[in-house]
N, C-alpha and C positions, 0 to 999 in steps of 0.2 A: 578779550578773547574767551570763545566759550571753553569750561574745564571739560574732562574727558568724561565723557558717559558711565555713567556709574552701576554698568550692569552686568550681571553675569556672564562671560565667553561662553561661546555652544560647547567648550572642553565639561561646563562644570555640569551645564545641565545633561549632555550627551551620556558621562558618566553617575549622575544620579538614574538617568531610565535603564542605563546597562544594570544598576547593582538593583535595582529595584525588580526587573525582568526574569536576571537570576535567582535571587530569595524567593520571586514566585515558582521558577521553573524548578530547584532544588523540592521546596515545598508538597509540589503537584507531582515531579516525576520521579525525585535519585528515588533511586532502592534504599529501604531502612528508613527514607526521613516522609518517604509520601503517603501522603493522608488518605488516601481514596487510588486508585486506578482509573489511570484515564485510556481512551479508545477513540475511534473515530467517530464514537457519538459525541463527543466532545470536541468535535473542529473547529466549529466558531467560537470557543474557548482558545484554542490553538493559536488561531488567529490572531483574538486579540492580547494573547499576552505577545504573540511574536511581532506586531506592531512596534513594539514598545521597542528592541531594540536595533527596527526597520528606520524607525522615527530618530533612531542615535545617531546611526551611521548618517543617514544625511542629514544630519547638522556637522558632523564631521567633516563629510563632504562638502561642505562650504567654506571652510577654516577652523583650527581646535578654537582662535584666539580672539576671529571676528567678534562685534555686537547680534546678537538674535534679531533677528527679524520678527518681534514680539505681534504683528499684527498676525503673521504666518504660526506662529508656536501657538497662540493663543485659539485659531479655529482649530490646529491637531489638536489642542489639549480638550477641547471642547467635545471634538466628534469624537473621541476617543473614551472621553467619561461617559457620552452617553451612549455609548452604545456597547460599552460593558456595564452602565446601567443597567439596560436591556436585560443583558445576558445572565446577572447577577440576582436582577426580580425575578427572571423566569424559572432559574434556578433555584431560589430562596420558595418559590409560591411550588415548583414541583417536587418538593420534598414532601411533603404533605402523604404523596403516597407510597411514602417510606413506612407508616403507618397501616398501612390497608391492607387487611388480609388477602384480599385476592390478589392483589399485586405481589405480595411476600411468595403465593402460593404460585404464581408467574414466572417468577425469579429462579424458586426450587426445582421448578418444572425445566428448566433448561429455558427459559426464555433469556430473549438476548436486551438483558438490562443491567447496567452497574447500580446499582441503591445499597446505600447503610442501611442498619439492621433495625433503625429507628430514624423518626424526621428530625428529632432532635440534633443527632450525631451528622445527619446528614444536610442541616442546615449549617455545620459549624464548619463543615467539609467547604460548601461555596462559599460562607464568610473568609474562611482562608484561601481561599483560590480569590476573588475578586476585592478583596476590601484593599489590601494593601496598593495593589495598582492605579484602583477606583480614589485611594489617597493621594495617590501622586499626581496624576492626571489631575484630579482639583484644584491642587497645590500650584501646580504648572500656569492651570487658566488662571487663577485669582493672581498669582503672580505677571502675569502675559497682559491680563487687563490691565493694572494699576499702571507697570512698563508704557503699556501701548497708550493711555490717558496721558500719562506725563509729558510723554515725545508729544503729542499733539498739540499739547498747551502750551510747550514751548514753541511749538511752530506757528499756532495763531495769537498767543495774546502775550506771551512772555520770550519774545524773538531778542528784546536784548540783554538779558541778564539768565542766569544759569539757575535759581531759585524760584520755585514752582510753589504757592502755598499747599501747604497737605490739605486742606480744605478741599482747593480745587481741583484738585487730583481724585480725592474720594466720589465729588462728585459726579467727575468725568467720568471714573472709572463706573461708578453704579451705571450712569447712562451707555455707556459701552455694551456692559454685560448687561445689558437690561431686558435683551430680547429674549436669550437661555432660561433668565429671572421668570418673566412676565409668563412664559411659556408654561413651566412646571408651576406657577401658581395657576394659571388654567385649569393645571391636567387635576390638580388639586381641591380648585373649587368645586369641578365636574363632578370627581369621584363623591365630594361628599354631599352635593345636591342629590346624588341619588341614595337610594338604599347600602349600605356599603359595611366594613368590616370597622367604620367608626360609629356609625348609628344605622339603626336599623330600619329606621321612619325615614333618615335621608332630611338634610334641611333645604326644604325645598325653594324658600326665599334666594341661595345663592344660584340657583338657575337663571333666574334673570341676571347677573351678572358674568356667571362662571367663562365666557367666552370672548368678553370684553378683554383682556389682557391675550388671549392667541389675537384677537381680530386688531390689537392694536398694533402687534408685531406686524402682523403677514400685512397691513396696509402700509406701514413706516418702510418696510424693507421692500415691498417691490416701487414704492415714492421713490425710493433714495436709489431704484436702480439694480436693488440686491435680489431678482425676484428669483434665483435659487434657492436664497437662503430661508424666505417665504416658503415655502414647497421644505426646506429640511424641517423649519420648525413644526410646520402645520403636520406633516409624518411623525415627527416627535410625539407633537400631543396624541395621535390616534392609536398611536402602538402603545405609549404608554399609560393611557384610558383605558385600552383592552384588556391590558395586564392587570390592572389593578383595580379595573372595574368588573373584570370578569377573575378574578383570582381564583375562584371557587371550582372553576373549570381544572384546576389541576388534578381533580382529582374523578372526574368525570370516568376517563379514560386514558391511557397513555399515551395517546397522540393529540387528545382533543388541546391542550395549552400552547403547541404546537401549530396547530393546523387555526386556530383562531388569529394567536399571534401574525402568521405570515399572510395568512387570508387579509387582517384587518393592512398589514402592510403592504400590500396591493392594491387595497382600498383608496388609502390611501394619495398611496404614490400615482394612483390615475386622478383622483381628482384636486389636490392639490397645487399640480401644472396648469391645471384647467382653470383651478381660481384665480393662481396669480396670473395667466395671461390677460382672464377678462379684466383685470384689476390696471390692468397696463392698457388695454383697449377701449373701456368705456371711459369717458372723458369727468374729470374729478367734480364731485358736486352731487345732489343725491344720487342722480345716476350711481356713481361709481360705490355711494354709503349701500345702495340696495343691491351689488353684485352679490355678497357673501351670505347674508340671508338668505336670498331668495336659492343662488346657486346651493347653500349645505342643506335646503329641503326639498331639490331633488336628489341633492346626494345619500339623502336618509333613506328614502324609496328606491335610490340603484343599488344601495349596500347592503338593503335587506329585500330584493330580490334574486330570482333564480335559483339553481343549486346551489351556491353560499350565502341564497339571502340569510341576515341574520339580524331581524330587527330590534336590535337588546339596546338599552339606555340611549334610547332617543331625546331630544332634549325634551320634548313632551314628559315625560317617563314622571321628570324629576315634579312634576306640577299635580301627580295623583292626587292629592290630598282640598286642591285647590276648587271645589265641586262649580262657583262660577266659571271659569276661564274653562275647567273642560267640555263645560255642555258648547263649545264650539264644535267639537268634534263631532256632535252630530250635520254640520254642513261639510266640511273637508276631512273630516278622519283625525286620526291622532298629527298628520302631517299639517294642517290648520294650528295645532293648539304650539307644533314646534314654529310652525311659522312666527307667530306670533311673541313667541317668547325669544327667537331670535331677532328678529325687528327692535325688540328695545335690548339686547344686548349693543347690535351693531351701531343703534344711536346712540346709546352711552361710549359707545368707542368710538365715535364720529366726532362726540363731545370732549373728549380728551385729545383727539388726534388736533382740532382744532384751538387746544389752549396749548400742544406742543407746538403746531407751526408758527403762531406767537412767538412763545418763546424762542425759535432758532430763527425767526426774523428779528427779532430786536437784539440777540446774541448779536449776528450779524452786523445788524447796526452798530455793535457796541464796540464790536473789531477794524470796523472802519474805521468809527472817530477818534478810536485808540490810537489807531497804527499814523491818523492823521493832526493827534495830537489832541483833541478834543472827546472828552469824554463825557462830560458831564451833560450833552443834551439829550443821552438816550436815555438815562435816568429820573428824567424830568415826563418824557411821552407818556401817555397813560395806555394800559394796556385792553384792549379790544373784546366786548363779550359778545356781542351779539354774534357770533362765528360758535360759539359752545352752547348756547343758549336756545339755539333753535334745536337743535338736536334732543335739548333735553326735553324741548318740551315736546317735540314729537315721544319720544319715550312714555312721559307721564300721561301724553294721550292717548298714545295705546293703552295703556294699563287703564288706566277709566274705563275707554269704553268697552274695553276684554272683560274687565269686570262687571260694569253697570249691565251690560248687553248679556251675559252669563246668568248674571241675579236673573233679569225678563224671564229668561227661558225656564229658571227652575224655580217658577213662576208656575207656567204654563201647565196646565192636567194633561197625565196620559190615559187613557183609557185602557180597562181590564176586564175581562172577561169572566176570569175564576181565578180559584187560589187553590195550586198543588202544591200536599207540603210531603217534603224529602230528607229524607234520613240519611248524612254525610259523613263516610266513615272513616276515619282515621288510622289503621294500624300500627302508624309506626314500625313499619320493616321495610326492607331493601331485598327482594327475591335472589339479589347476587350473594347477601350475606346469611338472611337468618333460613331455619329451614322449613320448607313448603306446609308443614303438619301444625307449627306454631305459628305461622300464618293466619292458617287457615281458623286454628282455634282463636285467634285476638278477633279475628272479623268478624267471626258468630258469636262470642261475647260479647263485642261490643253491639251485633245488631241485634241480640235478644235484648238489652240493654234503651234501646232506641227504640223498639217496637213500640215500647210502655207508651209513646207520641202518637201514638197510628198512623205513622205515615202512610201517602201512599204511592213512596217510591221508595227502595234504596238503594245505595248507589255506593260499591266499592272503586277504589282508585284502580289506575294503568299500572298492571299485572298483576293486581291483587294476589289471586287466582293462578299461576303462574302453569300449570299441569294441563297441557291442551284438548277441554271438553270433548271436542268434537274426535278427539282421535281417541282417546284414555277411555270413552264411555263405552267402545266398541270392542275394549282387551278383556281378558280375564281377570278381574279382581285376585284371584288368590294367589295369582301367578305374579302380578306387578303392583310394587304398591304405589304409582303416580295413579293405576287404574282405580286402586283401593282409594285415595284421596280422590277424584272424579266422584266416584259413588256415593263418599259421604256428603261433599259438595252437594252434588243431585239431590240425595234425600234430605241434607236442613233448607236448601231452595223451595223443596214440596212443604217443610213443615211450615211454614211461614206464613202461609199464603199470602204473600204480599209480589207485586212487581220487584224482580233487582236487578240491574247492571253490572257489572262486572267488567275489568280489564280482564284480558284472557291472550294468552298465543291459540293463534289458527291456522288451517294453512286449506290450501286451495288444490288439489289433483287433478295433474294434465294427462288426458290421458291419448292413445292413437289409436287409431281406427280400429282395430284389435282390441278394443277396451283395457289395455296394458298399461298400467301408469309410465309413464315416461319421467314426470317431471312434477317436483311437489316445492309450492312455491308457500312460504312461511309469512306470516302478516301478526302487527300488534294489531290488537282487534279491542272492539268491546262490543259486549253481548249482553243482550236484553232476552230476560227469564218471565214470563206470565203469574198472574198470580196461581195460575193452576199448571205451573213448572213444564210449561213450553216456549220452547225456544225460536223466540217472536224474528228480533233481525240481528243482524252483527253487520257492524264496520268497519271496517279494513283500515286504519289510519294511511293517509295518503301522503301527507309531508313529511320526509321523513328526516330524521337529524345528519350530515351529509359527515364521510367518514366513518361514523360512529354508529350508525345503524343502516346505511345504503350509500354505495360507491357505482354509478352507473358506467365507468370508465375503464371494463376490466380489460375489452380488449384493445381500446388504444392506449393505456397507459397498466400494463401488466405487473410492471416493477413494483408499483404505489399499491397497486391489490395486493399483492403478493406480502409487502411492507407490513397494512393493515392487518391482514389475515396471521401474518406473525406475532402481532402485538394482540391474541386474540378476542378478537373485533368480529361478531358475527352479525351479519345482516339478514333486513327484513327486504320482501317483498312490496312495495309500494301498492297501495289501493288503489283503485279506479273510479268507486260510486261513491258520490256521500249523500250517507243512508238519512235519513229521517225517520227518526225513531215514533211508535204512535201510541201510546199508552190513552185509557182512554180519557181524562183530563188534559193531556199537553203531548203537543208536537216539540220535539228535543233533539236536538243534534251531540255527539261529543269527540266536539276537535280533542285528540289528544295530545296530550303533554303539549311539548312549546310549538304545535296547531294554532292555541288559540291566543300567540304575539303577531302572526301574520290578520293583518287586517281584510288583506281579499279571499284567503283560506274560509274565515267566519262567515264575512260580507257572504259567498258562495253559497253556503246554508241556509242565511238569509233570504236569498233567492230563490231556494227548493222549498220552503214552508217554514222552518224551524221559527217556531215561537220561543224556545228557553234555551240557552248555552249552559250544559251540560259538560265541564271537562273534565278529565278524570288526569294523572298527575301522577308519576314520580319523580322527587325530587332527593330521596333521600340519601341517595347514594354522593350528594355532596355534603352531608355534615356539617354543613355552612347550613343559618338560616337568611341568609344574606342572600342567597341562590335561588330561593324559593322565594323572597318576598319582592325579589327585583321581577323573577317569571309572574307573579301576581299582578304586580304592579301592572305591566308591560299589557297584561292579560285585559284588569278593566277597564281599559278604553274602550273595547268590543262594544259594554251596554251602552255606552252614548251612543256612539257612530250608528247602531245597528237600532238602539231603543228595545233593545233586550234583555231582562233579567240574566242574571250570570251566578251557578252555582260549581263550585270546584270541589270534589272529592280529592285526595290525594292522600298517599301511602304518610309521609309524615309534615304537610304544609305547606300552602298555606290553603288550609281547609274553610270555604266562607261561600257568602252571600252576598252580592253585590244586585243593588237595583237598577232600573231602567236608567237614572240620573245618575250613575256612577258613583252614588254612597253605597260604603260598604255597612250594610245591614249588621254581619254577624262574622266576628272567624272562631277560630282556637288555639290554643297556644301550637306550636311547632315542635316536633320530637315530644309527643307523646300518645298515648291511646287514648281519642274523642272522639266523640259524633258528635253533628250540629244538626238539628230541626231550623228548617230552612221552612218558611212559610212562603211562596213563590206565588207573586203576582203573574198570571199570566197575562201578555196585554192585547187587546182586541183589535187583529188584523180586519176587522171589518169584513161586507162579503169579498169572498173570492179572492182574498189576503191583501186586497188593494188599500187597506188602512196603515198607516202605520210605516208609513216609508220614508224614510229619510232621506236627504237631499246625498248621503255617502252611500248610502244601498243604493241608489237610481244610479248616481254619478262614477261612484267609486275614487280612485286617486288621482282627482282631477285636482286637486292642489301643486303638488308638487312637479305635473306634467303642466301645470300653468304656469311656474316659476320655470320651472327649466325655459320655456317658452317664453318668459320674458327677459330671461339673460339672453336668450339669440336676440332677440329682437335692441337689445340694447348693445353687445355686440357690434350688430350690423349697425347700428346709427353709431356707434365709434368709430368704426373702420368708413363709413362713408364720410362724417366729418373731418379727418383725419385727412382720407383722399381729397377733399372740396380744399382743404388747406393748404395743400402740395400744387394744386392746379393754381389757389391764389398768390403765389409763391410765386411762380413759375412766368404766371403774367405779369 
């Protein structure tokens, strides 16, 4: 007779979430004991502690005295850590701008934010609001596994005795929890393949691997039939990637850690569904190993297009460093090089998924001859490679020929025309924080400084110059001193005589037929000064960052402007032309700020003439150098695809040189006051600029609209084979 289950009543656990839900609620709310002040900007905090004793009562509800239903305790315990994991990074990474003066100066102002008076104080605020819950909730699952392993072991291999070895238990249990496991080492590898807040270079060797642990999940779970749970984990990794990959965003703007977060979670949660269907639709066997590849690099190009494109830590991203594999990029874009790097992810998780169906066939086996009396012949079979072996060696042959075929190319000569050299300057300020006159003085210091090179361009960063020329130049000096900084601006541009660029705000007057301004619309601009201080062209920057500098939705969505404009958030105007600058050695474009991570933004320029990618950059206002060397990163893929040299000026980094082959020439250190003499290959478009075109300039994103295109097509041959089946059935 088997003994009685040896596990805890839902009385014992029901009343640990109750006393565990109170200590947080006493904590967070009574008067006299609470740490902070909570509001309804804190609901989904709300929530999740009031879970906790939503999740008591019905275990109560089922009997105080019953056994748990340990497979049911064990996915609440699950969804419930993670998603006041969520709650708890988002919280821990936006204290940061408990620190920020402008934010402090927000707060004093009657803005509607609760913050500590330090990030410190107000990190230790969400460590006690989430840690103690985020304990129990762990506590729960690793308990709920080991439970839920035991009961099953007894049901298949230990049906007549009541002793379970602890061995086997452990092991079940890892394989249970394995998919949560496999998951967060994913979100893991990802973050530190890229540039990140563990290294700054990013180790980019775990790229090729970083997705084989999600891809081994989301294939094992919709095989075995779980394919919602595919779709939670695959959501899992992308929100908590965002988080941790983008962390640096907290400090952005008040909404921006927000508006990325639920953006990327809609991302998500659309294409997830999508995979695990096709994954249940195309029939198993390459077909089905090449759904996820081929389908996450059009999802790379749906996620960083439109008004929330956001094309940040692509898997491409993580392989910068790697100069053969990305001269791919000049036939498919930066979406070739992720192609490719996810091809030998999915084969190495092809190769694994294929040495666990083994294993659960011979388990299998092993339950039969058990339960039949006969154990010792499945011990004796030998076990089956060539099912892992092809896979891998698909792998290894991508990586040869990505590389050998990569070496070829940067091989190959590009041809040049001339060599302008430019003067890249660095100040070290943030026009939100230091003020306009010390600015002003770092920039002419450093470019008397730089002159000693002769350049003959130079080039301040996106808002250097912050005091808008075009309107200041027209006031009274003695009356305004933005007019007085204008004027002095004007006259070291004339002493110089050299070309310079400049970020600058501008703005555009609409006027009515009355000659009346009606309507004065505001643009980040950069403006090109002659060497005899005329003022040649200006560009309007056209992509603009969504939220945080342009909301085009005010009158169907009024609430959210309204939101925005509280948390203040001023925007620009969107540009319409892109200018081509002409100085007389180089034709130059400059995408600004994160302009130049969109590939068909460049690609565009490329189109209109631009010989040099010229971007100009603020990134200082994140504090993080992690923030600036991921937007770099993300940036030189432009020179392959397009075969264009790339110089970046920027307020504090990453200030550099990148050539036509995507070697970076030259940077400087980050948060400090630099210039860098940039010697600029220009390269020879040939007559009438028909030289020098790349199969990604002609074509554009024709990678990733191929993939998409060949999951329908495979698809449709699942669902018709499928149907041919039902018909052979039927006859």
């Amino acid at each position: 007779m088997r003994a009685k289950t040896e596990y805890p009543p839902r009385l014992v656990v029901a009343v640990l979430l109750a006393a565990a839900s109170l200590v947080t609620t006493l904590v967070a709310f009574a008067p006299g004991i609470t740490i902070a002040p909570v509001d309804m900007g804190d609901l989904l905090y709300l929530v999740f502690v009031m879970l906790h004793p939503a999740w008591a009562a019905t275990l109560l509800a089922g009997g105080p005295y019953r056994p748990l239903d340990h497979g049911a305790q064990r996915r609440s315990a699950e969804m419930l850590f993670f998603f006041g994991l969520f709650l708890f990074l988002f919280a821990y990474i936006f204290a940061s701008n408990a620190n920020m003066d402008y934010v402090q100066r927000f707060v004093a102002s009657g803005g509607d934010l609760q913050l500590a008076p330090d990030t410190r104080t107000e990190r230790h605020i969400a460590s006690a609001r989430f840690v103690p819950l985020l304990v129990v909730d762990l506590a729960m699952w690793i308990a709920a596994v080991r439970a839920d392993a035991r009961e099953a072991l007894l049901r298949e291999r230990w049906p007549r005795t009541d002793s379970v070895p602890s061995a086997a238990v452990v092991r079940r249990a890892l394989r249970t929890g394995s998919a949560p496991t496999l998951t967060i080492l994913s979100v893991m590898l990802s973050v530190l393949a890229f540039p990140s807040f563990v290294h700054l270079e990013g180790f980019g060797v775990l790229g090729w691997v970083s997705l084989v642990p999600l891809f081994v999940v989301i294939r094992r779970q919709t095989e075995t039939g779980h394919a919602g749970r595919a779709v939670g984990y695959g959501i899992l990794y992308g929100v908590l990637l965002t988080l941790l990959g983008n962390y640096w965003l907290g400090t952005f703007n008040l909404i921006s850690l927000q508006a990325v977060g639920i953006i990327f979670f809609g991302f998500y949660a659309i294409y997830m569904p999508i995979a695990a269907g096709l994954l249940r639709i195309v029939p198993r066997g390459p077909a089905r190993a090449a759904v996820l590849p081929l389908s996450w690099t059009a999802f790379e190009l749906a996620r960083s297009s439109g008004f929330l494109g956001y094309p940040w830590l692509l898997n491409a991203h993580s392989q910068y460093r790697n100069l053969p594999l990305i001269q791919w990029a000049e036939f498919g874009g930066v979406w070739l090089v992720s192609l490719i790097v996810l091809v030998v992810n999915a084969a190495l998780a092809e190769a694994i998924l294929a040495i666990l169906r083994v294993r659960d066939s011979r388990e299998s086996r092993d339950f039969r001859e058990s339960r039949d009396g006969d154990g010792s012949a499945a011990s004796r079979r030998a076990v089956p490679t060539a099912a892992w072996r092809r896979p891998v060696t698909v792998a290894l042959a991508v990586l040869v020929v990505a590389h050998a075929g990569g070496a070829l190319l940067l091989l190959r000569p590009i041809p040049t025309r001339d060599t302008v050299r430019m003067a890249l300057i660095q100040q070290n300020s943030d026009p939100r924080k230091h003020d306009y006159q010390r600015t002003l003085d770092s920039l002419m210091r450093l470019t008397d400084e730089a002159l000693a090179a002769n350049p003959d361009l130079v080039v301040w960063s996106e808002t250097a110059f912050v005091p808008n020329i075009r309107r200041w130049s027209q006031e009274d000096p003695d009356r305004y001193q933005l007019a007085r900084l204008v004027r002095e601006f004007l006259a070291y541009q004339d002493s110089i005589d050299r070309w310079l660029l400049t970020g600058n705000d501008d703005y555009r007057r609409v006027l009515d037929a009355d000659g009346n301004e009606v309507e004065r619309n505001s643009y980040n601009a950069a403006v090109l000064f002659s060497d005899t201080s005329e003022r040649r062209e200006t560009y309007h920057k056209i992509r603009l960052v969504p939220f945080t500098e342009y909301f085009p939705y005010e009158e169907q969505l009024p609430w959210l402007h309204d939101m925005l404009m509280n948390f203040d958030i001023a925007f620009w105007t969107p540009g319409t032309e892109r200018t081509i600058f002409h100085h007389p050695k180089v034709r130059f474009a400059t995408p600004i700020c994160f302009e130049d991570v969109f590939p068909q933004e460049v690609r565009r320029f490329a189109q209109a003439g631009m010989e040099v990618i010229v971007n100009i950059t603020n990134d200082y206002w994140s504090l993080r150098e992690t923030a600036a060397q991921q937007h770099f990163v993300a940036a030189m893929f432009r020179t392959v695809e397009l075969r264009r040299p790339m110089v970046r000026a920027t307020a504090s980094g990453v200030t550099s040189h990148v050539d036509v082959r995507g070697r970076i020439v030259a940077t400087v250190p980050q948060y400090s006051e630099q210039y860098l003499i940039a010697d600029v290959a220009v390269p020879d478009l040939g007559p009438d600029d028909t030289g020098l075109r790349t199969l990604y300039l002609r074509w554009g994103d024709w990678v990733p609209r191929a993939a998409a295109g060949a999951v329908f097509l495979l698809a449709a041959a699942g669902v018709v084979e499928r149907l041919r089946r039902r018909s052979t059935r039927r006859m």
